[in-house]
PDB file of N, CA, C and O in Angstrom:
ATOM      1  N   UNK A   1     107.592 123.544  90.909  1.00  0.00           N
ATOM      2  CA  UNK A   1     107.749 124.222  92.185  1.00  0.00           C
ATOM      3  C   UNK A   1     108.776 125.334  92.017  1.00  0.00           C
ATOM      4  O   UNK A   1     109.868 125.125  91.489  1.00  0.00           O
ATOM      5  N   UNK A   2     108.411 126.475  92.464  1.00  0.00           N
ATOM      6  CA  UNK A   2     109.175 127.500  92.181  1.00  0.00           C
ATOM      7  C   UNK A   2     110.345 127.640  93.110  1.00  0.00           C
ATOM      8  O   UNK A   2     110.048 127.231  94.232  1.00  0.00           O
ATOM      9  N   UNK A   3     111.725 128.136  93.006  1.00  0.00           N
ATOM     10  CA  UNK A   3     112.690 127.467  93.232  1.00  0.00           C
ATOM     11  C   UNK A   3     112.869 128.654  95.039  1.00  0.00           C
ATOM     12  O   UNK A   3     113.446 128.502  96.116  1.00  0.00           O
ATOM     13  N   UNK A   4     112.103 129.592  94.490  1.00  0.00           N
ATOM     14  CA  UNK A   4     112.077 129.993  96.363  1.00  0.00           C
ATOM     15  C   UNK A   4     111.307 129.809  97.308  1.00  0.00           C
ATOM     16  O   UNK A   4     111.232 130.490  98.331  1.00  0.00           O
ATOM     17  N   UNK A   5     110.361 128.383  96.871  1.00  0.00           N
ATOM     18  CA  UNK A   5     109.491 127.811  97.878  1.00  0.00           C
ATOM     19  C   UNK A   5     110.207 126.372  97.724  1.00  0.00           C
ATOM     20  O   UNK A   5     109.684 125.602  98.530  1.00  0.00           O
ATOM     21  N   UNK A   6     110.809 125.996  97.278  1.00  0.00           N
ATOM     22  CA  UNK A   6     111.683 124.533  97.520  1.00  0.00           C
ATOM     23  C   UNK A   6     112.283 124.471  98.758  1.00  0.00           C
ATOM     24  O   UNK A   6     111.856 123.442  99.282  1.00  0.00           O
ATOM     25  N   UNK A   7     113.195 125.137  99.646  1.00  0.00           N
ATOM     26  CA  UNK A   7     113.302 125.142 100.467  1.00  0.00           C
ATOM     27  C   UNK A   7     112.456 125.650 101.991  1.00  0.00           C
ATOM     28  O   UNK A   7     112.726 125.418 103.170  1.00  0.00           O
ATOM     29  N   UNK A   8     111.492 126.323 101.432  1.00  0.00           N
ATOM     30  CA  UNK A   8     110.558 126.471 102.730  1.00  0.00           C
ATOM     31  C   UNK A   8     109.944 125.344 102.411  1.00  0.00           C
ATOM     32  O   UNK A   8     109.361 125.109 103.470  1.00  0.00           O
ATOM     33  N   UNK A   9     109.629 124.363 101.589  1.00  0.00           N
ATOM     34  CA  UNK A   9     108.506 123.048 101.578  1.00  0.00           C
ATOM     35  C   UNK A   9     109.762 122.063 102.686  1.00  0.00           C
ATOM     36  O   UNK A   9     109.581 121.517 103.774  1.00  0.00           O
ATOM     37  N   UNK A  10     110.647 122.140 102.068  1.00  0.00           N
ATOM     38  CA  UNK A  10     111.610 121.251 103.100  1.00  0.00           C
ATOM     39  C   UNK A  10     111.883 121.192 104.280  1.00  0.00           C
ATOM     40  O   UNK A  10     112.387 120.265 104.915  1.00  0.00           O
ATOM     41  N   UNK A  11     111.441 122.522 104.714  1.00  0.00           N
ATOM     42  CA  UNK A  11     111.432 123.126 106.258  1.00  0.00           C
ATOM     43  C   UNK A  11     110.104 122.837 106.929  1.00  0.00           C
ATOM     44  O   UNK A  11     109.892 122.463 108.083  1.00  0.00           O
ATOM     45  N   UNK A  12     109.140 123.133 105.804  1.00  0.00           N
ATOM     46  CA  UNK A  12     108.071 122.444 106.425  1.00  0.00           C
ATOM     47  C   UNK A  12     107.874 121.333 106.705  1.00  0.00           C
ATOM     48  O   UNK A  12     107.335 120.991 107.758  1.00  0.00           O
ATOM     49  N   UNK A  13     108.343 120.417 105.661  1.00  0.00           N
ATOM     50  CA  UNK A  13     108.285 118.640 105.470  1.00  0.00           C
ATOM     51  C   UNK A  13     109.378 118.450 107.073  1.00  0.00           C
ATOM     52  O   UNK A  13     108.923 117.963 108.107  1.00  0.00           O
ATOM     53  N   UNK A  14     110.315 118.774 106.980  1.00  0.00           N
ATOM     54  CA  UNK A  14     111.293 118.111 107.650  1.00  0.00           C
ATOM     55  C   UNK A  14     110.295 118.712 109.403  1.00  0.00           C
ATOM     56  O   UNK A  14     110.108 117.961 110.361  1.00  0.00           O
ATOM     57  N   UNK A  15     109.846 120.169 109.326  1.00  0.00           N
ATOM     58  CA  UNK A  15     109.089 120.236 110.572  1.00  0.00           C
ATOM     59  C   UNK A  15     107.986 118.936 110.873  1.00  0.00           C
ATOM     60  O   UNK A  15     108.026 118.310 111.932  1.00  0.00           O
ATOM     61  N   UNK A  16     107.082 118.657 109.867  1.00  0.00           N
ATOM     62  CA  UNK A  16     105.858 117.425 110.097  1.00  0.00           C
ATOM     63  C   UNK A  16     106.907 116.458 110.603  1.00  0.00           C
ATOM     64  O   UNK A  16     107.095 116.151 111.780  1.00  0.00           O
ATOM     65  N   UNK A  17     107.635 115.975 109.423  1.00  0.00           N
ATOM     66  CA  UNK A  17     108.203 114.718 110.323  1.00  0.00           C
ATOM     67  C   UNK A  17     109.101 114.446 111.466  1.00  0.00           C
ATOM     68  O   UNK A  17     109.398 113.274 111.700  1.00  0.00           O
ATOM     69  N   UNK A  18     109.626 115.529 112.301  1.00  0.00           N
ATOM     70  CA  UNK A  18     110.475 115.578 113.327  1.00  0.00           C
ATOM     71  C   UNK A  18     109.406 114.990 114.322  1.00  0.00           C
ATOM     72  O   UNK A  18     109.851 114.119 115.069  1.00  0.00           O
ATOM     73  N   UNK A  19     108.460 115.218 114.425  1.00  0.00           N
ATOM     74  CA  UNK A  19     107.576 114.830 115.408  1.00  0.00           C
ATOM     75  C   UNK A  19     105.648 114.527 114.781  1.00  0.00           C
ATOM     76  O   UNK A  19     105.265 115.007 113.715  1.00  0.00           O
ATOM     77  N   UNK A  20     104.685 113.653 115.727  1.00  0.00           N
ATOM     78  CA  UNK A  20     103.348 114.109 114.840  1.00  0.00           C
ATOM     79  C   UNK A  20     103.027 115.310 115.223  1.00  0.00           C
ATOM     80  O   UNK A  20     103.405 115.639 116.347  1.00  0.00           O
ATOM     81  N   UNK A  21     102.395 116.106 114.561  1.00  0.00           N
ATOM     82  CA  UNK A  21     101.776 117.155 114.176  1.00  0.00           C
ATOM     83  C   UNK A  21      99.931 117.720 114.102  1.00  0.00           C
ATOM     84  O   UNK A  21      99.679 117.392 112.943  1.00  0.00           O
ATOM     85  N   UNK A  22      99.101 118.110 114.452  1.00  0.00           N
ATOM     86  CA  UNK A  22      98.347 118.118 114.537  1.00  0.00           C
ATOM     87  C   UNK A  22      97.611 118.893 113.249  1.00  0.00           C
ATOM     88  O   UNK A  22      98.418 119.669 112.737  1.00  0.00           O
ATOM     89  N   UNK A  23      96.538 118.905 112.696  1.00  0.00           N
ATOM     90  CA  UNK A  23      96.340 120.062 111.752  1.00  0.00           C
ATOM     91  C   UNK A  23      96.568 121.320 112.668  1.00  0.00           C
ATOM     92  O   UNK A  23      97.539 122.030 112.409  1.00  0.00           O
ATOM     93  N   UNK A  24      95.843 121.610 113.595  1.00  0.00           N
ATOM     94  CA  UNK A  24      95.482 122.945 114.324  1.00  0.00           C
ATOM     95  C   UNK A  24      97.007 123.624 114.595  1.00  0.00           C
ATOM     96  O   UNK A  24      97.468 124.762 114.507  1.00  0.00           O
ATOM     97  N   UNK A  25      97.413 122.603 114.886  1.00  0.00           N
ATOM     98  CA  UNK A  25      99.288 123.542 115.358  1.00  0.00           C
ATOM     99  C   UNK A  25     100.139 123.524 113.759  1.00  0.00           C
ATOM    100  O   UNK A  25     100.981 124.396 113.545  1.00  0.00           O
ATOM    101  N   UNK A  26      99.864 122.581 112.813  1.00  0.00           N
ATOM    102  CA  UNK A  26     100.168 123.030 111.767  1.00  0.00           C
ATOM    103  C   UNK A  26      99.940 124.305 111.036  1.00  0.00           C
ATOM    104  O   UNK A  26     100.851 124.872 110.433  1.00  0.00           O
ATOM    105  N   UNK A  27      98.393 124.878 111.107  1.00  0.00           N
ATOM    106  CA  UNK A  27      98.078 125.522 110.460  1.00  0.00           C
ATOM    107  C   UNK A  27      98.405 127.031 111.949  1.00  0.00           C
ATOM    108  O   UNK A  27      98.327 128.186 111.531  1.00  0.00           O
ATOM    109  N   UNK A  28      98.567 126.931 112.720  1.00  0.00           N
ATOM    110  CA  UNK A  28      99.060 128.125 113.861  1.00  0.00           C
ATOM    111  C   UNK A  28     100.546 128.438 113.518  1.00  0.00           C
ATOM    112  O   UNK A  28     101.153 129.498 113.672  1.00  0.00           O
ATOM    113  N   UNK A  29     100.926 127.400 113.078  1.00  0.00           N
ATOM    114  CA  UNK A  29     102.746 127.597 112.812  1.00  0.00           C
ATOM    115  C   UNK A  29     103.160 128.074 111.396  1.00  0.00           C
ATOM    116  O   UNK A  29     104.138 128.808 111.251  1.00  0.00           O
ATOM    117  N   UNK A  30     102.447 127.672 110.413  1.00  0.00           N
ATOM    118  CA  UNK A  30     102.908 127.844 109.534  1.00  0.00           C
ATOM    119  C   UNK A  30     101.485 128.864 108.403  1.00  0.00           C
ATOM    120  O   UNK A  30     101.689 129.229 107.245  1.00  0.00           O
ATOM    121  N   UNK A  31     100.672 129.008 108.890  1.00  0.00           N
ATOM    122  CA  UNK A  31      99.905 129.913 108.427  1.00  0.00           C
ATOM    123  C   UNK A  31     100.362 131.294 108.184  1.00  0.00           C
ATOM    124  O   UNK A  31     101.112 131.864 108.977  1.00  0.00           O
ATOM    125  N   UNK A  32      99.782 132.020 106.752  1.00  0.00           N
ATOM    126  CA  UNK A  32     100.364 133.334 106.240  1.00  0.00           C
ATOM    127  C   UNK A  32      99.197 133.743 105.453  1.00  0.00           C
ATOM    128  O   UNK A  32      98.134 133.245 105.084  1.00  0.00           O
ATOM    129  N   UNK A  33     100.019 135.189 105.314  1.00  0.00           N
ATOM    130  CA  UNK A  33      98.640 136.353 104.667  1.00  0.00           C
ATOM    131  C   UNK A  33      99.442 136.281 103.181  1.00  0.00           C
ATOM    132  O   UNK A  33      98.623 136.278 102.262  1.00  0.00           O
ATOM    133  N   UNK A  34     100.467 136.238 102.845  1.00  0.00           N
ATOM    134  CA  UNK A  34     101.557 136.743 101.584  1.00  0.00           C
ATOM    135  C   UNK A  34     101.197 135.497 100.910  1.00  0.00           C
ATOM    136  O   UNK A  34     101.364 134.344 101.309  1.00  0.00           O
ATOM    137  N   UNK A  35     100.482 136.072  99.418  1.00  0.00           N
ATOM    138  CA  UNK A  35      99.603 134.807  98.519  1.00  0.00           C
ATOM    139  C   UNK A  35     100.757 134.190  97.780  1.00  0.00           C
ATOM    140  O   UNK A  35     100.574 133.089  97.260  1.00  0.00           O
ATOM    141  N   UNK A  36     102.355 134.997  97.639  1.00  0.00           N
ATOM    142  CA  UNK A  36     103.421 134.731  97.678  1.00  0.00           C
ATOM    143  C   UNK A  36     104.201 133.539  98.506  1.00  0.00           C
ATOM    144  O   UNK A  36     105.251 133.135  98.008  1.00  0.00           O
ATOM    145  N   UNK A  37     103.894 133.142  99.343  1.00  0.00           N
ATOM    146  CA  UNK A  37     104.207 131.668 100.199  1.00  0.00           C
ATOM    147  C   UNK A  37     102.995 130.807 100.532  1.00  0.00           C
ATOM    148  O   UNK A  37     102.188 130.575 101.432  1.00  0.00           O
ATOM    149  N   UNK A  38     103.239 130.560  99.627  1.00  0.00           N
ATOM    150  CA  UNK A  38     102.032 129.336  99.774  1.00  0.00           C
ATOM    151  C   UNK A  38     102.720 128.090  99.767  1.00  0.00           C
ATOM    152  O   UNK A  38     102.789 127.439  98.725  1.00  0.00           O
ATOM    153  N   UNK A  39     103.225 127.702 100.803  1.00  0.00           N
ATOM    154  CA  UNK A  39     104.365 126.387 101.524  1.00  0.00           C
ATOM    155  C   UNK A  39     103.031 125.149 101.775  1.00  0.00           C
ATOM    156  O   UNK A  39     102.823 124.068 101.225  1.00  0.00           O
ATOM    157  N   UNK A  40     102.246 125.948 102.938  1.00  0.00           N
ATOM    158  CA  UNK A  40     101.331 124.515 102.592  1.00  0.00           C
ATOM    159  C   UNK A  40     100.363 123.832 101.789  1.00  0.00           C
ATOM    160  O   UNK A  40     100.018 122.657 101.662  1.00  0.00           O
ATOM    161  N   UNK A  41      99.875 125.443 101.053  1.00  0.00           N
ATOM    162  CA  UNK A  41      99.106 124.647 100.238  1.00  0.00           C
ATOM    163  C   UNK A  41      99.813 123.739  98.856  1.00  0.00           C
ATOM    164  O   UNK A  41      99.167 122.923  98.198  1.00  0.00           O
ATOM    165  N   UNK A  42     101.326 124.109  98.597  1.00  0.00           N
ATOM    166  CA  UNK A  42     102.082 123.465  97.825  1.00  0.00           C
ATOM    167  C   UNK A  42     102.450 122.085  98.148  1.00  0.00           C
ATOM    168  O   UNK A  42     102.515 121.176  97.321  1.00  0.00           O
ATOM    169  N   UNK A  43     102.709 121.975  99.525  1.00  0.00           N
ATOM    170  CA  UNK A  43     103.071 120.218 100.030  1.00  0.00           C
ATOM    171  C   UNK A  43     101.603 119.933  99.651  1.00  0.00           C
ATOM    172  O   UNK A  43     101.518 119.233  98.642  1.00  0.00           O
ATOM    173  N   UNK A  44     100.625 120.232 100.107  1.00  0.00           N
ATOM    174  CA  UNK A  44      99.502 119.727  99.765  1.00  0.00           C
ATOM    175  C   UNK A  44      99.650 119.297  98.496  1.00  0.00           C
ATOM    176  O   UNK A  44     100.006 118.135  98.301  1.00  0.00           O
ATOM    177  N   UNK A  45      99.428 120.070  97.552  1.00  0.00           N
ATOM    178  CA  UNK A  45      98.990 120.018  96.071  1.00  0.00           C
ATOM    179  C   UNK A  45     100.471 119.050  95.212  1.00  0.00           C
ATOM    180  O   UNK A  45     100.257 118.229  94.320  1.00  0.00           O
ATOM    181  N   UNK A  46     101.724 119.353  95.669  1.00  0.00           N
ATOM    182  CA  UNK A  46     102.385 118.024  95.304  1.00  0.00           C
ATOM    183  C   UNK A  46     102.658 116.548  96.022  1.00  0.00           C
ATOM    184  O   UNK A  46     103.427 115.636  95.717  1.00  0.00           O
ATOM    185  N   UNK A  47     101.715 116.699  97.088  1.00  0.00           N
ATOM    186  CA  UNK A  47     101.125 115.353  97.583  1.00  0.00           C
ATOM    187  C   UNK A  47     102.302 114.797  98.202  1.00  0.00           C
ATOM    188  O   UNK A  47     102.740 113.650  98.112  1.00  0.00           O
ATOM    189  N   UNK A  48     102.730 115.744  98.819  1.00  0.00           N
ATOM    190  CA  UNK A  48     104.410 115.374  99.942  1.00  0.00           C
ATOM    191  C   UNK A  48     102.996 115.274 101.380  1.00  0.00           C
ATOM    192  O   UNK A  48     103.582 114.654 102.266  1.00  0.00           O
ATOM    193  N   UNK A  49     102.013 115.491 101.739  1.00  0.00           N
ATOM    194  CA  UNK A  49     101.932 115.904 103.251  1.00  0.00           C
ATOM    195  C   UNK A  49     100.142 115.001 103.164  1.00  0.00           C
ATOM    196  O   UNK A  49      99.388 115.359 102.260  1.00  0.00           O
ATOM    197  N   UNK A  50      99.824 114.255 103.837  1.00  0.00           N
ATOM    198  CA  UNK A  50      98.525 114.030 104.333  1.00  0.00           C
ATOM    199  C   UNK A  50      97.648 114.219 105.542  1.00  0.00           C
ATOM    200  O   UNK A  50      98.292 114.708 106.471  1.00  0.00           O
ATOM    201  N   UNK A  51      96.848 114.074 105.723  1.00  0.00           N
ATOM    202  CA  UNK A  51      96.160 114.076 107.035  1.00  0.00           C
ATOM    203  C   UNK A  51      95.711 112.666 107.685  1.00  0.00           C
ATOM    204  O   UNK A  51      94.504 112.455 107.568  1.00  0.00           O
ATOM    205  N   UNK A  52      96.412 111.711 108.315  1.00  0.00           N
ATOM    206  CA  UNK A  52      95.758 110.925 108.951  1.00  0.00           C
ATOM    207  C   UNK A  52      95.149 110.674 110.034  1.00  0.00           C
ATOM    208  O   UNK A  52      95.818 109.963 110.784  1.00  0.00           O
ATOM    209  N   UNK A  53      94.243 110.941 110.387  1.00  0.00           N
ATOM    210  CA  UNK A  53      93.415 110.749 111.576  1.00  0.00           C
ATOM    211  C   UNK A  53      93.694 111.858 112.034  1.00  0.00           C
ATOM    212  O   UNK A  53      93.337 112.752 111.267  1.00  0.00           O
ATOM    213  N   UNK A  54      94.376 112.360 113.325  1.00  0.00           N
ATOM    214  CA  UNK A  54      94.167 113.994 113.967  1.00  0.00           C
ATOM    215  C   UNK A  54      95.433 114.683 113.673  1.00  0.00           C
ATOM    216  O   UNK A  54      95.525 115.850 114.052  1.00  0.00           O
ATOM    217  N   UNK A  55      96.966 113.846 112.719  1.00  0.00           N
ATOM    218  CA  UNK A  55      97.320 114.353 112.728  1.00  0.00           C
ATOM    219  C   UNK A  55      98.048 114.292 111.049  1.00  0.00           C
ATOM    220  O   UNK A  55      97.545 113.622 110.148  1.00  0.00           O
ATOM    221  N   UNK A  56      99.234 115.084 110.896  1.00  0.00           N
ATOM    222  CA  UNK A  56      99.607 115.345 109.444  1.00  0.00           C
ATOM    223  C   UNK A  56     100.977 114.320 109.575  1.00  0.00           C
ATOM    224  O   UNK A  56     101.682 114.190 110.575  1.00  0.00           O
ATOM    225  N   UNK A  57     101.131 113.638 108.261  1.00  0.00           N
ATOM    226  CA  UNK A  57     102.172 113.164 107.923  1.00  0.00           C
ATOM    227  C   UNK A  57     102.619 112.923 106.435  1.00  0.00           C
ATOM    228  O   UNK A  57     101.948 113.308 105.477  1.00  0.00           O
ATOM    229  N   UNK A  58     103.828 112.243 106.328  1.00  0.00           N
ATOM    230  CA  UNK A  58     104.116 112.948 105.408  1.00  0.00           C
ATOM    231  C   UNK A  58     103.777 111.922 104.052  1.00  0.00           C
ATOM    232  O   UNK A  58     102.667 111.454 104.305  1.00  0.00           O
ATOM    233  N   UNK A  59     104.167 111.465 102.953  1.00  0.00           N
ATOM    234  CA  UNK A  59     103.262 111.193 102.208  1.00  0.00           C
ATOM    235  C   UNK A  59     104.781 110.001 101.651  1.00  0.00           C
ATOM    236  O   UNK A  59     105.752 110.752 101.555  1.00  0.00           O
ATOM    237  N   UNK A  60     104.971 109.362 101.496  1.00  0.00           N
ATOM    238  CA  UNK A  60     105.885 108.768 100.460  1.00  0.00           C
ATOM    239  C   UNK A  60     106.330 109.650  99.512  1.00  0.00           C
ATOM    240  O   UNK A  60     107.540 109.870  99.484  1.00  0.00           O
ATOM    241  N   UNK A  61     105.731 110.112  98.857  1.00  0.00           N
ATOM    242  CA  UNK A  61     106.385 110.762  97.820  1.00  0.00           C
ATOM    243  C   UNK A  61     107.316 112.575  98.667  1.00  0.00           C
ATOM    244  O   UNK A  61     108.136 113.302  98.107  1.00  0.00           O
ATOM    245  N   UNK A  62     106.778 112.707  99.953  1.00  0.00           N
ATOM    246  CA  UNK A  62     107.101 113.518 100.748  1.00  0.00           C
ATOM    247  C   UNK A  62     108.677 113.051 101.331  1.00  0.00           C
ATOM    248  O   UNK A  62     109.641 113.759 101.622  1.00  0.00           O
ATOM    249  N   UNK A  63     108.531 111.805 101.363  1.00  0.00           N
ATOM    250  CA  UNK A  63     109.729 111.411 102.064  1.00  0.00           C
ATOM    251  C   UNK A  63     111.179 111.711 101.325  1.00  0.00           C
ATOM    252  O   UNK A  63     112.241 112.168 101.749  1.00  0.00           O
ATOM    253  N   UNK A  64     110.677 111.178  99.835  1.00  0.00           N
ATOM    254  CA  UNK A  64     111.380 111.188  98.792  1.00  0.00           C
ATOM    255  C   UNK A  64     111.971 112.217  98.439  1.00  0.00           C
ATOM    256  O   UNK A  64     113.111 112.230  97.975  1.00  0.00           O
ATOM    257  N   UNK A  65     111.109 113.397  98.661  1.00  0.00           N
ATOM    258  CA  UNK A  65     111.476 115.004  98.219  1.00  0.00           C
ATOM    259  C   UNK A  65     112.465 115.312  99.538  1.00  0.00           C
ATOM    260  O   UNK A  65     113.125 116.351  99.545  1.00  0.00           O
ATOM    261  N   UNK A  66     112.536 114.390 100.621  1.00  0.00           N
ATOM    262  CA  UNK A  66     113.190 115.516 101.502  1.00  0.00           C
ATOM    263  C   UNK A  66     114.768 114.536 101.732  1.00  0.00           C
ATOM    264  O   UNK A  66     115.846 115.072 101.989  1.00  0.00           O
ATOM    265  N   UNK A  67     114.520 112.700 101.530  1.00  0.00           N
ATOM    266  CA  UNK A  67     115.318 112.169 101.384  1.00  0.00           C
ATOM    267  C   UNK A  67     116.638 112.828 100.220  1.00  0.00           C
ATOM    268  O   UNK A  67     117.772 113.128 100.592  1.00  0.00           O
ATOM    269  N   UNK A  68     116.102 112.941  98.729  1.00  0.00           N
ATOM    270  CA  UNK A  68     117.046 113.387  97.964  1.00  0.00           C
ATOM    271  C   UNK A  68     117.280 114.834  98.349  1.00  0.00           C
ATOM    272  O   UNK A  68     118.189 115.266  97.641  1.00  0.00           O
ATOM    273  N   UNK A  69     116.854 115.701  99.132  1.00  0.00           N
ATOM    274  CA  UNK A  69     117.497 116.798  99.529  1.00  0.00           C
ATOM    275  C   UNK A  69     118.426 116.343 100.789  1.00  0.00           C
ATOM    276  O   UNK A  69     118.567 117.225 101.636  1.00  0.00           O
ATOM    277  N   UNK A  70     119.024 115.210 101.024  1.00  0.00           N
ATOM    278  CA  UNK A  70     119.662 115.167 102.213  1.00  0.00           C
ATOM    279  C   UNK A  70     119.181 115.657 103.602  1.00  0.00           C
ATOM    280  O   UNK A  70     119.924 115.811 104.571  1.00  0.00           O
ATOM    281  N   UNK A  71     117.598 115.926 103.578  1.00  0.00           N
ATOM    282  CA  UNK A  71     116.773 116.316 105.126  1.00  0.00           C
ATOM    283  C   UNK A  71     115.793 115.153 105.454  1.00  0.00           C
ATOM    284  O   UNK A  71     114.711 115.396 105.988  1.00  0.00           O
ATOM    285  N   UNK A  72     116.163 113.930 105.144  1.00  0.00           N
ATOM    286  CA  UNK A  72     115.289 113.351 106.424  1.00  0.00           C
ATOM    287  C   UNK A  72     116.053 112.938 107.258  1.00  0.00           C
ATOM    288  O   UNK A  72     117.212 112.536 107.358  1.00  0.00           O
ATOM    289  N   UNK A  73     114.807 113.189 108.095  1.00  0.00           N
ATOM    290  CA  UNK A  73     115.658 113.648 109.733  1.00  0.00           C
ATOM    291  C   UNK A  73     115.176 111.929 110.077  1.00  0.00           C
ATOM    292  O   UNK A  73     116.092 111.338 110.648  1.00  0.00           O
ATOM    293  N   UNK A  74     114.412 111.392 109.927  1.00  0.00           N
ATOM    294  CA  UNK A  74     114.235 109.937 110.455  1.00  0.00           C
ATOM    295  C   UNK A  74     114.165 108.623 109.565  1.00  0.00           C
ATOM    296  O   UNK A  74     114.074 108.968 108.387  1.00  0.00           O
ATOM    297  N   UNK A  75     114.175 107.225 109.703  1.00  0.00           N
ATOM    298  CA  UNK A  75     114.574 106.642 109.187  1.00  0.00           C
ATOM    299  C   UNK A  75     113.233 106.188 108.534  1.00  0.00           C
ATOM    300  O   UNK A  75     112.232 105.944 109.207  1.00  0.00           O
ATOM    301  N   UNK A  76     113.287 106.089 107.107  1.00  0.00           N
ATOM    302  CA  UNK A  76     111.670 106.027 106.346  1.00  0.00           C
ATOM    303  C   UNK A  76     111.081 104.925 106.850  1.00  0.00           C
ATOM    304  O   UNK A  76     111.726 104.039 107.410  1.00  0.00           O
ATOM    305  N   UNK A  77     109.368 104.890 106.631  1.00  0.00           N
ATOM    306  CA  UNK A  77     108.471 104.006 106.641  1.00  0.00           C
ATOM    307  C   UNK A  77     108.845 103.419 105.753  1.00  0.00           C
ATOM    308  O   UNK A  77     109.440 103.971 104.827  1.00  0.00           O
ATOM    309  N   UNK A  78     108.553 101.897 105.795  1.00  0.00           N
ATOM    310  CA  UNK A  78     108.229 100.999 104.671  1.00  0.00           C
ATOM    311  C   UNK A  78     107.058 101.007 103.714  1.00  0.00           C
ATOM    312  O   UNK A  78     105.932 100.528 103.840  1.00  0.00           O
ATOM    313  N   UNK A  79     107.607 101.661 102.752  1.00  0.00           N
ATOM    314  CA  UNK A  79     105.782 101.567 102.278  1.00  0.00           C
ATOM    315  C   UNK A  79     105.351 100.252 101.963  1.00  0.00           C
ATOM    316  O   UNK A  79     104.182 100.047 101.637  1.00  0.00           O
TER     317      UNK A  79
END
């Protein structure tokens, strides 16, 4: 992960999990033209972010990335 999308993935992660999230308002909020930020398709592809049922959450291994950055904002699932 390139080291000036590490912190927009965290902003994103820490946005999904503050609250659920829908795809449609995910992709209204954080959608871009610059092939240069590619934030979601990166949580995607390092498997921090899923889709369950209508809405996005975050993945265990998502938790982990935002836990050791000192940003989770809530207290983890049990996996």
């Amino acid at each position: 992960m390139s080291p000036t999308l590490a912190p927009l993935i965290l902003d994103f992660l820490q946005w999904i999990d503050a609250r659920p999230r829908s795809y449609a308002e995910t992709m209204d909020a954080w959608r871009t033209s610059c092939p240069r930020l590619t934030v979601w398709e990166d949580a995607i592809d390092a498997g921090f972010v899923t889709r369950e049922q209508a809405h996005l959450a975050l993945t265990p291994a998502g938790r982990r990335f935002l836990a050791d950055s000192g940003r989770l904002s809530r207290a983890p699932a049990i996996p």
